[in-house]
N, C-alpha and C positions, 0 to 999 in steps of 0.2 A: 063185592063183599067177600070177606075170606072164606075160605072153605074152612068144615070141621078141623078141627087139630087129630093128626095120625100120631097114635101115639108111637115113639120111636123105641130103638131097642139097643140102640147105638152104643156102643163105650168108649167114648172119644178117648183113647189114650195111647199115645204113640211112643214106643218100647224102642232105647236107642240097638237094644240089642238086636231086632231084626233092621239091620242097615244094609241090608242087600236086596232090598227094593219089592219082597213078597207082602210084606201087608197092606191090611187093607187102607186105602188111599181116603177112603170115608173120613177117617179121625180127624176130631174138630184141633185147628193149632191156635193155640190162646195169643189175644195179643198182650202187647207190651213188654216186660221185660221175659216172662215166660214164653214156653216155649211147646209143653206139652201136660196133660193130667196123669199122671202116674196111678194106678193103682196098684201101691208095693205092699206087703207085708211089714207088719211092724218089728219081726227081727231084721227087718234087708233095712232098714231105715236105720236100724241101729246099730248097724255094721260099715254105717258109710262113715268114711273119715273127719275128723274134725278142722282138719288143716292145723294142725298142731298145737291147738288151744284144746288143753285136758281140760275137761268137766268132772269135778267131783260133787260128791253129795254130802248131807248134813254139813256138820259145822264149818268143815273144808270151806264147801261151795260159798257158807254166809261169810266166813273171812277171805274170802277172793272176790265176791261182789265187792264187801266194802273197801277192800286194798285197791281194786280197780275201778273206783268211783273217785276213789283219794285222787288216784293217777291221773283224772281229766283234769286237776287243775295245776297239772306240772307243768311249770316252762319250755320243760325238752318236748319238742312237737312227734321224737318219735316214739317217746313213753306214754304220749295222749293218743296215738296213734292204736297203739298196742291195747291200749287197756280200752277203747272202743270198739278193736275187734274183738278181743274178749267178752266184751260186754256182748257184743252183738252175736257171739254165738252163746254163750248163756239163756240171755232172754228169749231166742227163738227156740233153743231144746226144751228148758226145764220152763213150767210153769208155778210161779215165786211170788205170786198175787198179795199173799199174806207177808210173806216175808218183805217184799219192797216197800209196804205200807209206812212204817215204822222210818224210814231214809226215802223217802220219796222226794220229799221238797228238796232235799241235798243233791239228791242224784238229777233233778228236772234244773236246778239254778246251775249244775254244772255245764248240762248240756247246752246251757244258754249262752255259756261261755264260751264253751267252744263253738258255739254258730259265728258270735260275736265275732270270734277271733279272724274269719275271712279265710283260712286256708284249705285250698283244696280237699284236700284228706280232713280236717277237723270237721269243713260240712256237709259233704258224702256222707261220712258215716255218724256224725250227732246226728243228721235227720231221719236213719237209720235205725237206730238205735231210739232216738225220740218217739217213731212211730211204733215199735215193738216195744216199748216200757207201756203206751197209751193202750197196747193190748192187754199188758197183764196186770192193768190198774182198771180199766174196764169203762166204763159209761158213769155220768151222773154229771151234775152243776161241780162236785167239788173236784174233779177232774178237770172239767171244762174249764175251770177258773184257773187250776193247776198249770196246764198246758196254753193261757194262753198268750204268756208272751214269746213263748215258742213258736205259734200259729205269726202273730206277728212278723217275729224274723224270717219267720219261713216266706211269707206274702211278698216281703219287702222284695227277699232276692229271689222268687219266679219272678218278679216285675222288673228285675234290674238283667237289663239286654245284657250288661257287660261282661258276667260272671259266665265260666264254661258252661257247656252245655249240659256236660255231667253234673254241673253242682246244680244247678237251675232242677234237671229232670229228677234228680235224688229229694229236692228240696217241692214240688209240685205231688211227688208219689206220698212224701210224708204227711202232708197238708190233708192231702183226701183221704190218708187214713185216720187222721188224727180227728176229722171233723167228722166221718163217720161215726166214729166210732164214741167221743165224746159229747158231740154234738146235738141239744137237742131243738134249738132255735131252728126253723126253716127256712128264718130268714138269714140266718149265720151262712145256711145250707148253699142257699141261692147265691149268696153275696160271693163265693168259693167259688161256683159253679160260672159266675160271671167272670173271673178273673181269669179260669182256664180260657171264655171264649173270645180274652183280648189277644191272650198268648200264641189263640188258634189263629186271628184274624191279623198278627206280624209277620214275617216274614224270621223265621226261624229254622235251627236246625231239627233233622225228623225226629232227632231222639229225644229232645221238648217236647214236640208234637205227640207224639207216639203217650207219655205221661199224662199230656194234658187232656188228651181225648180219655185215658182211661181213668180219671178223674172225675174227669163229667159225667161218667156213664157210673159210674159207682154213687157217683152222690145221686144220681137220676134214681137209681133202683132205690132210694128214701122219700125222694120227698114226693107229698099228694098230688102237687101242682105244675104241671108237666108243659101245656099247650105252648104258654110263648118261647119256654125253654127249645122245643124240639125244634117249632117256626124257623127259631135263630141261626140253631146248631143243622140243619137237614142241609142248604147247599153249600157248607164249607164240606161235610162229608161225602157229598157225591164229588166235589171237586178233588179229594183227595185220595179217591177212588184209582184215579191216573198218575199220583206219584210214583217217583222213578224209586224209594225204598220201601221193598217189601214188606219188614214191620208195619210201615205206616198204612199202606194198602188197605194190609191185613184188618186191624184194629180200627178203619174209617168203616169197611164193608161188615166187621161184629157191631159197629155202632148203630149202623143203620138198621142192622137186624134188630136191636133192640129197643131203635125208636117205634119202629112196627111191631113189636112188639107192644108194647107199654099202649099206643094208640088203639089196639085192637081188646087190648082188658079193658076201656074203657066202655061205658055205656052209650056214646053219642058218635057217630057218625061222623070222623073228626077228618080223614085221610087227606079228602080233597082240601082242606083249610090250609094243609103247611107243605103240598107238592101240587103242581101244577099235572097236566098228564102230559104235558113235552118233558119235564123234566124227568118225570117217573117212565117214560120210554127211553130215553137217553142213558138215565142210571140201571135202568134193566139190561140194556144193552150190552154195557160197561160192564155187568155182573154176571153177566152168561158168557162175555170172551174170558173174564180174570178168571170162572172158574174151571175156562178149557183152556186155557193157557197154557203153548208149545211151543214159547220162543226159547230157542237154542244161545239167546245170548246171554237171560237166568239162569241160573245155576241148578244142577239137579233138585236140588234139595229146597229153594226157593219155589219152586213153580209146583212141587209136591208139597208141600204148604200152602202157598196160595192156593192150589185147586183146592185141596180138600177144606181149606175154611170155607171157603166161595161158594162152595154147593153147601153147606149148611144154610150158609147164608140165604140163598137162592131159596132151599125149602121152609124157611120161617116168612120171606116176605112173597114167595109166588104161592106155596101150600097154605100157609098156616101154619106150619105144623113145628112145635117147639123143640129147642136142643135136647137132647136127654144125657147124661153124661153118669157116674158114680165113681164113687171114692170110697175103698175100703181101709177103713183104721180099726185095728183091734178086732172086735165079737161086730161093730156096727158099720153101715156102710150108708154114707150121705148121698143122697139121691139128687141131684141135681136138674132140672128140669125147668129151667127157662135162661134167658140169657143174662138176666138180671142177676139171679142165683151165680150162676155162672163167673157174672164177674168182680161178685162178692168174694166167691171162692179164689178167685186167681188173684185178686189182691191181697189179700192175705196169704195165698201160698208163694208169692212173689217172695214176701219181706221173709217169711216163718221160713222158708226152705222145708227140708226134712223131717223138718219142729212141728210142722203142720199138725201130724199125726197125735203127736201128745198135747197140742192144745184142743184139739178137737176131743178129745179123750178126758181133760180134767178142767181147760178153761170155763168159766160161767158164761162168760162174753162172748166166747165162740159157739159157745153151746145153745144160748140166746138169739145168735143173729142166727143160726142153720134150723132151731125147731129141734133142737133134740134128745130134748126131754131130760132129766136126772142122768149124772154120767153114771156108767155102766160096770160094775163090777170086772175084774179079769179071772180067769176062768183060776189063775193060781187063788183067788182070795174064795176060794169056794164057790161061786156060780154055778148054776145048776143049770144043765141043756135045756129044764122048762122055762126056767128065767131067760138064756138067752131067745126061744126061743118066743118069747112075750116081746122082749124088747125089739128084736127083727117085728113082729106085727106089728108094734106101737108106730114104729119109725114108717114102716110100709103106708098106714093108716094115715098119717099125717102128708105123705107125697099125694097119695090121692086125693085127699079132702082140696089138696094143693089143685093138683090137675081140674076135680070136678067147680072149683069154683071159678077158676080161669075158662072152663066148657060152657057155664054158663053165658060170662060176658060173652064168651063168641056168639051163642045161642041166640041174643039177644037182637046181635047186630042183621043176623042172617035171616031174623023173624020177620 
């Protein structure tokens, strides 16, 4: 039986600017394409470079969405190039919810085009861009419907061996967000979640891998119905405990954590059902050398990673005891505490980059999936310290309510 949950005080976020080897080794390293949680201020976010796609506002901005929506359905592959990266740094700064409404069917049939079209760079970054337009058009059946022969083409080529490995894993990260987030069949959910565990059970490159694991653990943090899913999924990820790339290590041993996780909120007594205790000695084993791991033939910077994800890991399935993590944007700061949450957050801070901050801040759909209540005045629109400091309690209030009801199911199990 697990022991109570300690609650943690952690702040997993690993700052490139101490690269000289003093911090602390604790900080949790996110998998898949991320790399670390930031907690920056919202002017340092706003000071980072655009790579040379200006963003203007007002009417500017709405005559450069639609001239660069025009631009996908150019012949020149490096003018549909251009106006996708523009696109795709637009829709992860500004959030344009209202404004996209009106051109959405145009802007979604273009993108279909370009999936169509096969080429490297057109499906990279259409399914890029497809999953960051499904953030700021948001949840509901006319979305769903919107987006899905987009889901289709996406399906087709995770399932087609043929195509690069980059197009395949740009085109499996789209899919699970898209189905996330529009998604509200379970069985849609499942049928998704199935397709990542053919991808996982081929014989592929780790950087497929690496997406398709973090797929399934995202759509895991949805859906009610968990038990055959975890059954299926538990010894591809201890076997891929022992891969030779670190990403993939990494993001096999966060999985695990949140299969024990997710088994431990439940009310029934599930453990022994989908691990054996040779196998659960065997991956224990595995999970105490990767998180002391001193081979000199890893790279500094890999084995400092691997450690310190590896002992998170370590203390959610030997403790109990959950990740805790925060993110501050603006007046408010997301509390993050479990691994589900967790990698909610990192799939969306994948796609959004920098953006993150202002969708958290004005999106309804981000602000829906995290619990965070009404977005929050900025202190330039008159905000009052009592108001800020109401909303600090609101948010505090709902972590907890979070904590005490995950206390329970443990309570339950250890009665």
């Amino acid at each position: 039986m697990p022991p109570k949950r300690k609650k943690g005080s952690r702040i997993s976020a690993e700052k490139s600017s101490h690269a000289n080897g003093d911090e602390d080794e604790v900080a949790s390293v996110s998998s898949s394409i991320s790399e670390t949680l930031c907690d920056v201020a919202e002017d340092e976010l706003d000071s980072k470079p655009s790579d040379g796609v200006e963003i203007d506002d007002g009417d500017e901005l709405e005559t450069a969405l639609v001239e660069h929506v025009e631009n996908l359905s150019n012949k020149n592959a490096r003018i549909r190039e251009s106006a996708l990266l523009a696109l795709k740094k637009i829709l992860a700064k500004k959030c344009l919810s209202e404004s996209l409404q009106t051109r959405k069917e145009t802007f979604v049939d273009a993108l279909e085009k370009c999936l169509k079209k096969g080429r490297h760079g057109d499906v990279v970054l259409s399914a890029i861009v497809s999953a960051l337009l499904c953030i700021q058009l948001g949840s509901g059946p006319e979305v769903e419907s919107l987006f899905s022969t987009i889901k289709s083409l996406l399906v087709a080529m995770v399932q087609d061996g043929a195509l690069q490995s980059q197009m395949r894993a740009s085109c499996a990260n789209a899919l699970g967000l898209i189905t996330f987030i529009s998604v509200d069949d379970m069985r849609v959910v499942s049928e998704v979640m199935e397709l990542m565990e053919k991808v996982l059970a081929t014989k592929t490159q780790p950087e497929i891998l690496v997406e398709a694991i973090s797929t399934w653990c995202l759509l895991l943090s949805i859906v009610p119905s968990y038990k055959d899913k975890i059954k299926r999924l538990f010894p591809m990820m201890v076997k891929l405990l022992m891969s030779a790339d670190v990403a993939l290590r990494i993001v096999a041993g966060e999985c695990l954590a949140m299969l024990y996780e997710r088994i431990r909120e439940s009310d029934e007594d599930e453990e022994e059902e989908f691990v054996s205790e040779t196998v659960e000695e065997d991956m224990m084993e595995t999970l105490q050398q990767l998180a002391t791991d001193g081979s000199k033939h890893r790279s500094k910077k890999d084995r400092k990673q691997q450690r310190s994800s590896f002992r998170d890991v370590l203390r959610t399935i030997e403790e109990g005891e959950s990740i805790y993590e925060s993110h501050k944007f603006g007046l408010e700061t997301l509390e993050i505490d479990s691994w589900a949450r967790r990698r909610q957050f990192f799939a969306l801070k994948d796609v959004l980059g920098f953006g993150i901050n202002a969708h958290l801040k004005e999106n309804d759909i981000m602000r829906e999936i995290f619990q965070l209540g009404p977005p929050v005045l900025s202190a330039s629109s008159g905000v009052s310290r009592q108001d800020r400091r109401q909303q600090r309690h609101h948010n505090a209030m709902l972590a907890k309510a979070r904590r005490i009801d995950r206390q329970k199911h443990r309570d339950k199990r250890c009665s």
